[in-house]
C-alpha positions in Angstrom: -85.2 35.1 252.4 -84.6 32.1 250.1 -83.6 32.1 246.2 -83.2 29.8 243.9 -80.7 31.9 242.1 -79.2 35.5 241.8 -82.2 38.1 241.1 -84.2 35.0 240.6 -87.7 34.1 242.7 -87.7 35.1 246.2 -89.4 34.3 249.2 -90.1 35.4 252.6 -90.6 33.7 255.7 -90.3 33.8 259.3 -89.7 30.5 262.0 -88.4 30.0 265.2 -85.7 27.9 263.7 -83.9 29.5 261.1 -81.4 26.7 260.3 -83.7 24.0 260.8 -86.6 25.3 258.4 -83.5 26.2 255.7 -82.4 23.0 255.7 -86.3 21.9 255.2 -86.4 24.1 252.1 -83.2 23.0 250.6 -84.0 19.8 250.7 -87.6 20.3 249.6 -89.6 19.0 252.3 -92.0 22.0 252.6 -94.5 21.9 250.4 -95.6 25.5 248.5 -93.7 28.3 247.0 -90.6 27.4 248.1 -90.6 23.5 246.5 -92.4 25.2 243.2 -89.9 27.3 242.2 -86.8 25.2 243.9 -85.9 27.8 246.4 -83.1 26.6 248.2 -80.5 29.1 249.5 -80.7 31.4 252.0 -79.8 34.4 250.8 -80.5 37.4 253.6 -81.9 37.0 257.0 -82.1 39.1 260.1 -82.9 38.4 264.3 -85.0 39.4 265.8 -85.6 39.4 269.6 -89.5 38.4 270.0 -91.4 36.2 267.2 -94.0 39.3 267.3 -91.0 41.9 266.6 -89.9 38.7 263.7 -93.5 38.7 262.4 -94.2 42.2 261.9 -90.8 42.6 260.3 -91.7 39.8 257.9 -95.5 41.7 256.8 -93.1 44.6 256.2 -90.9 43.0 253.8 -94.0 41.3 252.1 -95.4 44.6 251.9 -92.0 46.0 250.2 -91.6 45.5 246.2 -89.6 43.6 244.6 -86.6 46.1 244.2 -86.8 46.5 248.1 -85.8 43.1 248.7 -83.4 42.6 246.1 -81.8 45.7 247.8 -81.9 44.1 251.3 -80.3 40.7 249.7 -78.1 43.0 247.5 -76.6 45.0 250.5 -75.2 42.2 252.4 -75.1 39.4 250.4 -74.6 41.0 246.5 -73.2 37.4 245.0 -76.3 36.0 246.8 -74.1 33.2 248.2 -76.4 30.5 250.2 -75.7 31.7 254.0 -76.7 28.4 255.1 -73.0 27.2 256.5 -73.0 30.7 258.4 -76.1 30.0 260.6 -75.7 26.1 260.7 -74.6 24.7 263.8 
């Protein structure tokens, strides 16, 4: 999930590249929800071990209110620090 500040807008995505599409965000090169609203750290993410297990993970979350993701970004990440550096290579 990406954040453009603590208990701010969120939003959810899935890719095959986390640290590359992050990096796209941050710097504002994907066009949409996460440019609009200047969504630019990573605050919570999660592998997975098949793009289908990644993808129906993701329609969960979407599916989830508000307070559900807050608590997902809240329980491992409660400063919501950009994670960025940990998944960066």
């Amino acid at each position: 999930m990406m954040a453009n500040r603590k208990n701010g807008a969120i939003y959810t995505g899935v890719t095959s590249s986390l640290a590359q599409r992050v990096w796209q965000h941050a710097q504002g090169v994907v066009a949409g929800f996460t440019q609009q609203y200047q969504c630019k750290k990573l605050v919570w993410f999660e592998f997975h071990s098949t793009m289908e297990h990644a993808i129906s993970r993701e329609k969960q979350i979407k599916a989830g209110s508000r307070r559900k993701k807050i608590a997902l970004i809240d329980a491992i990440n409660p400063d919501w620090r950009d994670l960025y550096q940990e998944i960066a290579t």
